[in-house]
Wavefront OBJ file of the C-alpha trace (Angstrom):
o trace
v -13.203 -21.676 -21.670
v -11.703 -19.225 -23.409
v -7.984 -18.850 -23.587
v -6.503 -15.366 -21.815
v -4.134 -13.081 -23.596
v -0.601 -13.441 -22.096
v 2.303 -11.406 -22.775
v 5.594 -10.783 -21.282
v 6.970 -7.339 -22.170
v 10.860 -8.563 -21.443
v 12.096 -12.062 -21.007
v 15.828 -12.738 -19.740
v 17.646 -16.062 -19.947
v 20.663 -16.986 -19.538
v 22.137 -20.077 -21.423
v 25.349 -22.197 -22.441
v 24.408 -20.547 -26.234
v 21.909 -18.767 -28.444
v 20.168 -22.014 -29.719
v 19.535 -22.895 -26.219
v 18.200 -19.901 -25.503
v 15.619 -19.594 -28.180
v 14.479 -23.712 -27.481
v 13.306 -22.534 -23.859
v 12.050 -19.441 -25.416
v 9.723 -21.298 -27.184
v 8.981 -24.002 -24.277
v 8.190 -21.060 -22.507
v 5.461 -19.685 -24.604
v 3.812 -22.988 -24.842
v 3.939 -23.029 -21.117
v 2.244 -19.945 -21.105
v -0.887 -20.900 -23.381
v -0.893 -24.272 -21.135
v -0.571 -22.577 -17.088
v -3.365 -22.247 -14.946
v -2.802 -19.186 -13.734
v -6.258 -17.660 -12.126
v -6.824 -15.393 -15.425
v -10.233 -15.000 -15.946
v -13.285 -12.638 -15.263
v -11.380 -9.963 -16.989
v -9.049 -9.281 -14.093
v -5.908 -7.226 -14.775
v -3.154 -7.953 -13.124
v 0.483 -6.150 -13.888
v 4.076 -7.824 -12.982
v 6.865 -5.633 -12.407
v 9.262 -9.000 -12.160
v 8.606 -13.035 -11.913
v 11.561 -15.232 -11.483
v 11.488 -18.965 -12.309
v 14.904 -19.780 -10.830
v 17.075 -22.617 -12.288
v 15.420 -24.487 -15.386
v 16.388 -28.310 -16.283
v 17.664 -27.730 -19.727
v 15.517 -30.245 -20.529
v 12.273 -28.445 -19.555
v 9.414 -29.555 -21.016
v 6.353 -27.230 -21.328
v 4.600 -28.949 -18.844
v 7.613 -28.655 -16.187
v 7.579 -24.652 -17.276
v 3.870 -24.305 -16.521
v 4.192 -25.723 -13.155
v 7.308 -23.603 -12.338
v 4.781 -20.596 -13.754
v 2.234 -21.762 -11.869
v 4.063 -21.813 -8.054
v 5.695 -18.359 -8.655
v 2.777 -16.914 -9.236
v 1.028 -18.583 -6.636
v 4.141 -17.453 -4.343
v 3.272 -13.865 -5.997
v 0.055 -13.639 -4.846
v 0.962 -12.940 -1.144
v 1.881 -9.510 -2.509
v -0.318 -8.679 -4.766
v -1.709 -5.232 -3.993
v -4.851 -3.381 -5.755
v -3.641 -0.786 -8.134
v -5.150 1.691 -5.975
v -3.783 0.880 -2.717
v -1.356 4.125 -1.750
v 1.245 1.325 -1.198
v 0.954 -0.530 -4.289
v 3.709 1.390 -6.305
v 6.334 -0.340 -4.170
v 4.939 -4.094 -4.871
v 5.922 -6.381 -7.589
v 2.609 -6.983 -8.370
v -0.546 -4.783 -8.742
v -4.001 -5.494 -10.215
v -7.596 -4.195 -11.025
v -10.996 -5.336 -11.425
v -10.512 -4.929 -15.397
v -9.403 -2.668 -17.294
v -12.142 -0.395 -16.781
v -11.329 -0.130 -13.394
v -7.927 1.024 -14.531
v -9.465 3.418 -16.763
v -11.386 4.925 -13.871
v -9.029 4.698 -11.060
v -6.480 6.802 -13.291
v -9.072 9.241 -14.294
v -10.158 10.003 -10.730
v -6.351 10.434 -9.706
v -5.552 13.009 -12.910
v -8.870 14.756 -11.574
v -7.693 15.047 -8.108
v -4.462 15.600 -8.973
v -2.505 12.920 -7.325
v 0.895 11.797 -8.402
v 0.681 8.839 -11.003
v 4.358 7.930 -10.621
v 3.947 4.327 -10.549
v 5.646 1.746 -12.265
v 2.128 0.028 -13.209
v 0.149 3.057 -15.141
v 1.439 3.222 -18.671
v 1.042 -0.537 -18.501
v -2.169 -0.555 -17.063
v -3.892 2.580 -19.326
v -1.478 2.256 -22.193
v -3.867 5.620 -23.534
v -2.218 7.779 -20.883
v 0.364 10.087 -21.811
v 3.220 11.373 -18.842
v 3.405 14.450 -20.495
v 0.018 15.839 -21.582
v -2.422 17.199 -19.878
v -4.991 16.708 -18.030
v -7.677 17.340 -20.301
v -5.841 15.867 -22.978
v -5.342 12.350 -21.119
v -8.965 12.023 -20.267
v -9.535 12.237 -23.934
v -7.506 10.390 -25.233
v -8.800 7.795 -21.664
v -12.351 8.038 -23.247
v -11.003 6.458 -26.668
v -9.009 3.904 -25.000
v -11.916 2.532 -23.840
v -14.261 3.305 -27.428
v -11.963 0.847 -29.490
v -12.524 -2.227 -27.318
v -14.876 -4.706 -27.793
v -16.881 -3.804 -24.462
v -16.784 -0.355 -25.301
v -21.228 -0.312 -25.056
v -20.913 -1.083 -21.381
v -17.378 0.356 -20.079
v -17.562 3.481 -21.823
v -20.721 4.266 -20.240
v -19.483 3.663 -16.959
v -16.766 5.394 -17.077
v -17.979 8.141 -17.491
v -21.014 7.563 -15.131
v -18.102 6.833 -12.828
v -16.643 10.513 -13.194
v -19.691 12.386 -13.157
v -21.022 10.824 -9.882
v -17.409 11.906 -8.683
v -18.406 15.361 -9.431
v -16.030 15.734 -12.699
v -19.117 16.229 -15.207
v -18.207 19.669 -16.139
v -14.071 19.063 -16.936
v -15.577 15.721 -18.740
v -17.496 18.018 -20.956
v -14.769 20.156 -21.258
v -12.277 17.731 -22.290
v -14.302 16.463 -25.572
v -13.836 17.706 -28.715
v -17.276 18.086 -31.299
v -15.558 16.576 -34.190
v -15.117 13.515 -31.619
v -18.547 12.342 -30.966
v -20.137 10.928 -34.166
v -17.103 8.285 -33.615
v -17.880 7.812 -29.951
v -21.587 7.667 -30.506
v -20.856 4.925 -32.822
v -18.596 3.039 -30.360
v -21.361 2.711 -27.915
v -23.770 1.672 -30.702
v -26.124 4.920 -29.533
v -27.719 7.617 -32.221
v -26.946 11.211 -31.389
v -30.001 13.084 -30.600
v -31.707 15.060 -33.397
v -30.997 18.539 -31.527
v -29.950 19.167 -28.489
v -32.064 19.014 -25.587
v -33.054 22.526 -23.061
v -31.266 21.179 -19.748
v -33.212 20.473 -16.562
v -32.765 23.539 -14.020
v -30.653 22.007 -11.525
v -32.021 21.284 -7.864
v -30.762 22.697 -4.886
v -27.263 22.154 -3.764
v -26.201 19.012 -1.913
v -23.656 17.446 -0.761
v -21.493 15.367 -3.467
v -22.031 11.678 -3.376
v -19.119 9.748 -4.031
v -19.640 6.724 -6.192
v -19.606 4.026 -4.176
v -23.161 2.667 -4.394
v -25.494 1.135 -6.823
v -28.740 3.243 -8.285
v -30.799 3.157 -11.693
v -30.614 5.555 -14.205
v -33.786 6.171 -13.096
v -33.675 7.173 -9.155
v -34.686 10.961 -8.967
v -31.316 11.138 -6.367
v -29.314 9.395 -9.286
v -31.528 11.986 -12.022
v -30.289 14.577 -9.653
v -26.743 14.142 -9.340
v -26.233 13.736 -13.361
v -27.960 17.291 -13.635
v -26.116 18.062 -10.872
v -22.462 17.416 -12.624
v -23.326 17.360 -16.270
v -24.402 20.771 -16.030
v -26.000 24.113 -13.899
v -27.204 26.427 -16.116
v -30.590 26.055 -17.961
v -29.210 27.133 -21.002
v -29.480 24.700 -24.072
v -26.986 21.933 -23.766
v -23.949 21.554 -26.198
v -23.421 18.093 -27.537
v -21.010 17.176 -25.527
v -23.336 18.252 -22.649
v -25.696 15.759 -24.786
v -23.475 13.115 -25.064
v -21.920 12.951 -21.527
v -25.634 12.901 -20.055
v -26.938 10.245 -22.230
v -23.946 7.713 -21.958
v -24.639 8.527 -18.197
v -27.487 7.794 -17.483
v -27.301 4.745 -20.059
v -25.262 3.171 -17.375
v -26.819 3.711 -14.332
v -24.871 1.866 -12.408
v -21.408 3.772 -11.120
v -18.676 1.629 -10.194
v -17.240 1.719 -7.069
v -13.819 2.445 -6.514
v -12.951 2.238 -2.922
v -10.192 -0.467 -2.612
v -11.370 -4.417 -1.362
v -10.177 -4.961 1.979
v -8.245 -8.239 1.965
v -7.551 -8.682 5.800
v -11.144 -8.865 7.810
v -11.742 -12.733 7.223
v -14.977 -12.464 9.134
v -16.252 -9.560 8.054
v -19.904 -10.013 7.401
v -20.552 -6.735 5.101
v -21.317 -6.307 1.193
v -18.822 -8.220 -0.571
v -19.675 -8.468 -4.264
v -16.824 -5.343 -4.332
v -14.436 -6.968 -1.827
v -12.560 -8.692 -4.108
v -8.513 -9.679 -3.710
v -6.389 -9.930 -6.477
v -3.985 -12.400 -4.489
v -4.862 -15.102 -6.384
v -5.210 -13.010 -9.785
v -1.627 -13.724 -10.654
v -0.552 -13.811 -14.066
v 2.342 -11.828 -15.278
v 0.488 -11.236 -18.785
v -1.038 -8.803 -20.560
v -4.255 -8.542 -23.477
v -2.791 -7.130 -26.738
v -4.229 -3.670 -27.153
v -7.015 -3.271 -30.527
v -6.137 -1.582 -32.886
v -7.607 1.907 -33.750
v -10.705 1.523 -34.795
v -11.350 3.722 -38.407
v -12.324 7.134 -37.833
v -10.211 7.552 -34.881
v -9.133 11.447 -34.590
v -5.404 11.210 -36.103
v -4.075 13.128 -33.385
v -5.060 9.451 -31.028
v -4.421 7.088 -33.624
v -0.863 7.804 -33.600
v -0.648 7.879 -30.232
v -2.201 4.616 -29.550
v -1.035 3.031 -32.671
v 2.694 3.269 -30.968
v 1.271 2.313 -26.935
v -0.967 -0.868 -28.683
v 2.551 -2.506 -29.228
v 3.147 -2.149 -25.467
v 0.382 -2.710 -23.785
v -0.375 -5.038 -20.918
v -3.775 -7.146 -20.521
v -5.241 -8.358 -17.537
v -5.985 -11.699 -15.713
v -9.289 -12.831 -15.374
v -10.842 -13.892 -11.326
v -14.025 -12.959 -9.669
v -14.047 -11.339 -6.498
v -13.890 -13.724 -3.442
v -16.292 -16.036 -1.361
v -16.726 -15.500 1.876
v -19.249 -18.425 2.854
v -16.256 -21.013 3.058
v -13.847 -18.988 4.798
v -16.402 -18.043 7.602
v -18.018 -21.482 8.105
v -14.093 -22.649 9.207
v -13.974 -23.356 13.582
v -12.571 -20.010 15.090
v -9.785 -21.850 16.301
v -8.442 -21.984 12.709
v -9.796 -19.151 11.359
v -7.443 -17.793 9.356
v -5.129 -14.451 9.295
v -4.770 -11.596 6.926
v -1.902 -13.855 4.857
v -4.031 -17.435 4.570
v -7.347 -15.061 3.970
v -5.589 -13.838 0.750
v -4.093 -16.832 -0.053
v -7.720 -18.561 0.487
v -9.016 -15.761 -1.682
v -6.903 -16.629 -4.664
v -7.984 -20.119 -5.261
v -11.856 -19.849 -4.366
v -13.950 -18.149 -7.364
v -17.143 -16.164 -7.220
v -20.010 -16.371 -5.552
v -22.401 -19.961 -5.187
v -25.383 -19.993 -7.250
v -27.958 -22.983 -8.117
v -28.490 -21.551 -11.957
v -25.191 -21.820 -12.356
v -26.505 -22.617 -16.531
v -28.630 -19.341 -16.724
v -26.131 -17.803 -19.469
v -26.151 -21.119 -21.463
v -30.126 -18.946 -22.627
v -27.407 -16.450 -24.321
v -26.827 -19.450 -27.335
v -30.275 -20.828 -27.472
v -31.748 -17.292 -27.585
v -29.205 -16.789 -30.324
v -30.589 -19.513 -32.010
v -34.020 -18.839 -31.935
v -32.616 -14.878 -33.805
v -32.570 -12.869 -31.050
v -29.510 -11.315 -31.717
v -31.215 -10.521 -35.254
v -34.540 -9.699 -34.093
v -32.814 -6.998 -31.605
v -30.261 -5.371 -33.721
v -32.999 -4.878 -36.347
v -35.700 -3.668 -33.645
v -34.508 -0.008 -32.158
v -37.741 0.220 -30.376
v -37.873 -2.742 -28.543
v -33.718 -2.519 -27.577
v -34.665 -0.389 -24.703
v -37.358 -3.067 -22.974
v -34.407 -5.360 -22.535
v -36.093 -8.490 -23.226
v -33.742 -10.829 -22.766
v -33.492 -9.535 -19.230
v -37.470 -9.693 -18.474
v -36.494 -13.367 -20.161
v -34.023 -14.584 -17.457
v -36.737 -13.206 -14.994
v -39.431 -14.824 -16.076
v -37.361 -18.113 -16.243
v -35.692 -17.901 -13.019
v -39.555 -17.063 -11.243
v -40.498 -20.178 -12.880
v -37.378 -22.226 -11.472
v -38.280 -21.127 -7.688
v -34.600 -19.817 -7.981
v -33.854 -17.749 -4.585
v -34.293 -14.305 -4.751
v -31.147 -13.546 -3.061
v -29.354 -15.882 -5.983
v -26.376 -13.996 -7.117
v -27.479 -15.169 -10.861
v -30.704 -12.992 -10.137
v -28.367 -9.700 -10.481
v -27.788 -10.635 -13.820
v -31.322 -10.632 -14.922
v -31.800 -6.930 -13.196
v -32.931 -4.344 -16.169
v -30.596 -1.452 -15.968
v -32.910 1.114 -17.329
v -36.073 2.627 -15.915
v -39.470 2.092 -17.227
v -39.915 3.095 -21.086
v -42.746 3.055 -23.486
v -43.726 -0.084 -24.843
v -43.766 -0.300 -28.724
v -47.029 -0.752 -30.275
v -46.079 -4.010 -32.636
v -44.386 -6.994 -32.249
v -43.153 -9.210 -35.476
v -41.430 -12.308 -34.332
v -38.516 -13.985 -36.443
v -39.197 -16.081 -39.489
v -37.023 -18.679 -37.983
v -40.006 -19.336 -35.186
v -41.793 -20.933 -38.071
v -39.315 -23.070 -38.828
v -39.899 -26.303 -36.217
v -40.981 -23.954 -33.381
v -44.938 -24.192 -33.738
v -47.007 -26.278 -32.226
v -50.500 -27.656 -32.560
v -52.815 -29.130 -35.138
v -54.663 -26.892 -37.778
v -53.859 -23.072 -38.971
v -52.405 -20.217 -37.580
v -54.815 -18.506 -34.922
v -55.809 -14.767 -35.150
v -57.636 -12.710 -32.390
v -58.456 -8.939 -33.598
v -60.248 -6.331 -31.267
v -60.984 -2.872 -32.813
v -58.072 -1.243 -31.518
v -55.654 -4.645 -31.320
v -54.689 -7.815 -32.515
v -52.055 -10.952 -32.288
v -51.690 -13.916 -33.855
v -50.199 -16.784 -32.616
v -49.317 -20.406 -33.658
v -51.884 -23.423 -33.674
v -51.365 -24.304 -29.965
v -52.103 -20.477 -29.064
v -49.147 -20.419 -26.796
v -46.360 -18.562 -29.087
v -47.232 -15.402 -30.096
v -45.865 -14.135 -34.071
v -47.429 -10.867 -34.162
v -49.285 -8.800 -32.468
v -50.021 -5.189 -32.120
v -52.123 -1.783 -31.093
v -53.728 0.202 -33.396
v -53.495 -0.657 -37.569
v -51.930 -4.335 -38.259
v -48.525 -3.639 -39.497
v -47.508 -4.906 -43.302
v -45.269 -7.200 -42.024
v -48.248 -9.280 -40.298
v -50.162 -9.329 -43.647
v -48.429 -12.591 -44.874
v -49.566 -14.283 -41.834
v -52.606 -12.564 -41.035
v -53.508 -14.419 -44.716
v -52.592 -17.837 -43.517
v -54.445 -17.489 -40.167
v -57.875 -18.378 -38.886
v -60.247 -16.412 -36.557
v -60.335 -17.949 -33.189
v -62.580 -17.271 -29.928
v -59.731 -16.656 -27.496
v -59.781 -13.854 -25.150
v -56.984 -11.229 -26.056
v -54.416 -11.877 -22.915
v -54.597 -8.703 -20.651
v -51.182 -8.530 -19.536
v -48.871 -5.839 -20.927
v -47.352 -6.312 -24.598
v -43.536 -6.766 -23.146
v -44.138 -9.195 -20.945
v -46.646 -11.130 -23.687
v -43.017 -10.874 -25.954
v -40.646 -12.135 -22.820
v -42.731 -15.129 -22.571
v -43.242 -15.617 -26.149
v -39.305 -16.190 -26.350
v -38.938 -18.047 -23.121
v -41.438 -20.415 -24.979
v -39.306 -20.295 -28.469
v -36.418 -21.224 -26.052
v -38.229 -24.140 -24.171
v -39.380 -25.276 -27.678
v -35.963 -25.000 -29.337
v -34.274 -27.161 -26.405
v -36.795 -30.246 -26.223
v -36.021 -30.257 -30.209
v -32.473 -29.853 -31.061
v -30.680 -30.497 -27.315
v -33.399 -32.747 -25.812
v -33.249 -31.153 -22.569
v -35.709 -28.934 -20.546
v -34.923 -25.346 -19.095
v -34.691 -26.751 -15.564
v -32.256 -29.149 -17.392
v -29.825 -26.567 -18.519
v -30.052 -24.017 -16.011
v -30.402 -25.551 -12.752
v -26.944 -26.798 -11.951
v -24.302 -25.679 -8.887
v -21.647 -23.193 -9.731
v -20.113 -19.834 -9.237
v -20.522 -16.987 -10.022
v -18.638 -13.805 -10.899
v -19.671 -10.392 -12.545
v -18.184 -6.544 -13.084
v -19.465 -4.089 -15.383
v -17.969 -6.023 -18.781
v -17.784 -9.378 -17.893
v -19.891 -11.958 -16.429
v -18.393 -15.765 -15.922
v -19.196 -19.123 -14.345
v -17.451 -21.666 -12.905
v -18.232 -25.534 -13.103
v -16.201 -28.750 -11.750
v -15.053 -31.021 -14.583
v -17.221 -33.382 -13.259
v -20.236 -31.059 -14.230
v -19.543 -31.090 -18.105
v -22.854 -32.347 -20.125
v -22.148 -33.644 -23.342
v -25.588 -32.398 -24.063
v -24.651 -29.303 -24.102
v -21.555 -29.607 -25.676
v -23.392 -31.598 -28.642
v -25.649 -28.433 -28.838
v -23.117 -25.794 -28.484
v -24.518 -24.376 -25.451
v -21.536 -24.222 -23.359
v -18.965 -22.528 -25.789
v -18.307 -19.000 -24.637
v -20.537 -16.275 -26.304
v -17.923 -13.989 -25.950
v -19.230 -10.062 -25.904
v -23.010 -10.185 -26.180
v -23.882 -7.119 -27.211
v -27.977 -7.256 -26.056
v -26.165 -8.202 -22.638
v -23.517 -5.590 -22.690
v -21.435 -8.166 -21.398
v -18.220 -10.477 -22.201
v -19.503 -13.975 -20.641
v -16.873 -17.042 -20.277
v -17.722 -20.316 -19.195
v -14.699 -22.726 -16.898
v -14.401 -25.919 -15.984
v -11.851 -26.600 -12.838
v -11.134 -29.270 -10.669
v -12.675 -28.770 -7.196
v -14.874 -26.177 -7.837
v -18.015 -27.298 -6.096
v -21.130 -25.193 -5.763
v -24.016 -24.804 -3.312
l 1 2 3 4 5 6 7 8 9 10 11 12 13 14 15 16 17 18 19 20 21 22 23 24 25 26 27 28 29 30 31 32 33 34 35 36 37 38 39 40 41 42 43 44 45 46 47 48 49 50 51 52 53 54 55 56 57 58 59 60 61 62 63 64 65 66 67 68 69 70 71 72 73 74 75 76 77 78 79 80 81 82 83 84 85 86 87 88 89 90 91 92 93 94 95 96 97 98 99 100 101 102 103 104 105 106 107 108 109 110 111 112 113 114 115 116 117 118 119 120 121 122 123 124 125 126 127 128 129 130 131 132 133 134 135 136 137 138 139 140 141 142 143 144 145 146 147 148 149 150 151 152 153 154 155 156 157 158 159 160 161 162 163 164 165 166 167 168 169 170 171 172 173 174 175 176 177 178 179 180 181 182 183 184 185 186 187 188 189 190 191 192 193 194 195 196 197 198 199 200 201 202 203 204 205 206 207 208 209 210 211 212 213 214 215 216 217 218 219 220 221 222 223 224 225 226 227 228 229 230 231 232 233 234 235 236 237 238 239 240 241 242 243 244 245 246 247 248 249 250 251 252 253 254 255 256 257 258 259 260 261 262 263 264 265 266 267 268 269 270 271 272 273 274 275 276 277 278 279 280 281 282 283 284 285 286 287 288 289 290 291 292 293 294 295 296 297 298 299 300 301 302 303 304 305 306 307 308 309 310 311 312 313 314 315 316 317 318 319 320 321 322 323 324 325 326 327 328 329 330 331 332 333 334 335 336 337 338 339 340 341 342 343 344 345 346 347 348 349 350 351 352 353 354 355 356 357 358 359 360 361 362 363 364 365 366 367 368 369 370 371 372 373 374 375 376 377 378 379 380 381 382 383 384 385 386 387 388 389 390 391 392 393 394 395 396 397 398 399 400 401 402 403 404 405 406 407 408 409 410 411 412 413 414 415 416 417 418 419 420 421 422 423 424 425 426 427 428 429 430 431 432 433 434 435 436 437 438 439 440 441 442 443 444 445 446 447 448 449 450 451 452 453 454 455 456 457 458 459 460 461 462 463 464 465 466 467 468 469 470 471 472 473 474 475 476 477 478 479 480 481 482 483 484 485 486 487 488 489 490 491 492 493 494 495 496 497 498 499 500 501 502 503 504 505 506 507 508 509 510 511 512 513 514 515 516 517 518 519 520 521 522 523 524 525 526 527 528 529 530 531 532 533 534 535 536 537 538 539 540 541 542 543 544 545 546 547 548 549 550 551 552 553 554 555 556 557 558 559 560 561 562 563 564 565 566 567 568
């Protein structure tokens, strides 16, 4: 629901005389916060040129959003991915988001293609003409550290070169006195000393990054080793910082372009998607240099931030629709695209599962994990949205179960577990005193019903459990046997499914099982509901308001409501 940036770089009209001119100016940018023009999902899309024709000089805003609306939607026919070897000659290009922009320029400067297109400096406003290459995939790498998603598109990025076998001119290209800045922009603590580097494996082929593997595959282990570096010698920093923000993301993106004109073709499509119907001619205003910036980049994008072009926002496309039509009318490359723009995401039936991100919010989460550094790494909410969905019989092919996938391999479990004060506060349940259960080497204690957990641990209690270790009784319950993260994830879902039947009066099944679609990149993660689907519940509760960039998500998540949208 949130609003899209939208900027136009240069407007011409012609009028009978300068006050006329400036009255449609203005009608204009109202009808630019008011069109529906397909911008969501953190799409970028770049117009070279987008004529409205004759205006009524009595234009309302309203009349100007339509007339926005159908040249766009006229636009959209020849729209091309910013990729595509022909898309320099269309009017119109577009990427997945900006990080995709990011890494489609940074794989051309590697391979030394031409970047003579009109769309570029709009596109990576970070990238210089002039300067080198080393020099541009610097200053690419802080382009991406001063926005907001810089935790999860940094990371790819670079995961995104490396698996493209550019590890070794990535390293090259950093500067020392850069990374305590770009360590903080991913929210990560530089190792305490470096680390002696794996000896490489033998030599195989290079895998281009097209597929999908955890940071923990021995094959994915491999190829960061691999690229990042072949000697055994100790690793530099950068070495240090280039393998850790790899293998932080785990995932590479892909960056072969969607193909737009195969209707019926029945393969992977979560990447396939067309940015016909991605059509706004408007751009995100650039952030500004973040402090600490190396002076040498702050300058430089200081003076591209005024000129820079955001994106549009639209998942990739659905194919169940458009192949459940007759054959007789199945459609050609030109209606498939055109199908494509108005037809969001993929269907899911827990089509609510990111309305957890405010209740978990509101049972501290977001406090609990900025203040725990050991438990950051178990991804709780994640083993959360598991857990939940298991209990909701939700499909396991359900697009919404991606979103719940942990993105890091198995880590050690921390030894203690102190939940938030706020628990205490109208979360317990049960009759009586708090209910302890020590073993010689263990303990927990949990509230009067036995079913929330506020502390436990392995080994000595911790000082923070002494204040309720005093207001607790001894009880005969066995100690549960199951392992102390999962104990946690279900100790929140339960704080969650507390907090709900309280404040919102609704039930999990309530708020997450509901039609929609779905769509989710690297960054951004967003739903789509009909109008008819809005629940003054949740709006009375605040659960439908976009969370914006979650940063326990690594994710920007955005919540719309359209007319039509139906979902399975």
């Amino acid at each position: 629901m949130g609003a899209p940036h939208r900027t136009v770089r240069r407007l011409r009209l012609r009028a009978p005389d300068e006050a006329s001119a400036r009255h449609t100016a203005l009608r204009l940018e109202d009808a630019l916060r008011t069109a529906s023009l397909h911008d969501d999902n953190g799409r970028l899309v770049l117009v070279r040129r987008l004529a409205l024709g004759r205006l009524p000089a009595d234009a309302t805003a309203q009349t100007l959003a339509l007339a926005l609306e159908r040249a766009v939607e006229r636009l959209g026919a020849s729209c091309l991915y910013g990729g595509d070897e022909a898309a320099p000659a269309a009017d119109a290009v577009w990427f997945r988001d900006p990080l995709d922009a990011h890494a489609a320029l940074a794989l051309r400067l590697l391979a030394g293609k031409t970047l003579d297109a009109w769309y570029w400096p709009l596109a990576v406003p970070a990238w210089d003409r002039q300067a080198g290459v080393q020099d541009n995939l610097r200053a690419l790498a802080f382009g991406l550290a001063v926005r907001e998603d810089a935790p999860a598109a940094l990371p790819q990025w670079i995961a995104t070169l490396v698996h493209g076998g550019h590890g070794e001119r990535l390293c090259a290209c950093l500067r020392d006195q850069d990374l305590p800045w770009l360590w903080q922009a991913v929210g990560m603590e530089p190792p305490a000393q470096a680390v002696p580097h794996r000896p490489a494996p033998a030599a195989e082929p290079t895998l281009r990054a097209t597929g999908y593997t955890t940071a923990t595959d021995p094959e994915n282990r491999a190829r960061i080793d691999r690229e990042v570096g072949q000697t055994a010698a100790p690793e530099t920093a950068r070495r240090a910082f280039v393998r850790r923000l790899c293998e932080s993301a785990g995932r590479p993106i892909r960056h072969e372009q969607p193909r737009l004109d195969r209707p019926n073709d029945p393969g992977p499509r979560p990447d396939r998607a067309s940015g016909l119907r991605d059509g706004p001619f408007v751009l995100k205003p650039a952030q500004a240099p973040a402090p600490g910036l190396p002076p040498d980049l702050t300058r430089r994008m200081t003076a591209e931030a005024r000129r820079q072009h955001a994106g549009s926002r639209r998942p990739p496309d659905r194919d169940e629709e458009r192949d459940a039509r007759p054959a007789e009318a199945a459609p050609g490359a030109m209606s498939a695209r055109l199908d494509l723009w108005r037809r969001p995401g993929l269907a899911t039936t827990a089509g609510g599962l990111m309305f957890l991100v405010a209740v978990l919010n509101r049972c501290a989460y977001s406090e609990w994990w900025q203040s725990q550094a050991d438990w950051q790494a178990q991804e709780i909410a994640r083993k959360v949205l598991t857990l939940l969905l298991d209990r909701l019989h939700v499909d396991a092919d359900d697009p919404a179960r991606q979103l719940a996938a942990r993105r890091s391999g198995q880590r050690d479990t921390p030894k203690r577990f102190i939940a938030p004060a706020a628990w205490r506060d109208g979360l317990l349940r049960g009759r009586g005193a708090l209910r302890r259960s020590i073993a010689p080497d263990a303990g927990s204690i949990t509230d009067p019903s036995g079913h929330l957990i506020l502390a436990a641990w392995s080994g000595p209690s911790p000082e923070a459990a002494a204040e309720l270790l005093r207001n607790a009784q001894p009880s005969a319950a066995a100690e549960a046997e199951m392992p102390l993260a999962d104990r946690v994830a279900a100790a929140w879902l339960t704080a969650c499914r507390r907090w709900l039947r309280r404040y919102a009066g609704l039930s999990l099944a309530d708020v997450v099982r509901r039609p929609a679609y779905l769509a989710h990149t690297p960054t951004h993660i967003d739903f789509w509901f009909d109008l008819g689907q809005a629940d003054l519940r949740l709006r009375r509760a605040g659960l439908d308001l976009d969370p914006g960039w979650v940063p326990w998500l690594g994710r920007v998540v955005s919540f719309h409501y359209e007319h039509e949208v139906t979902g399975p």
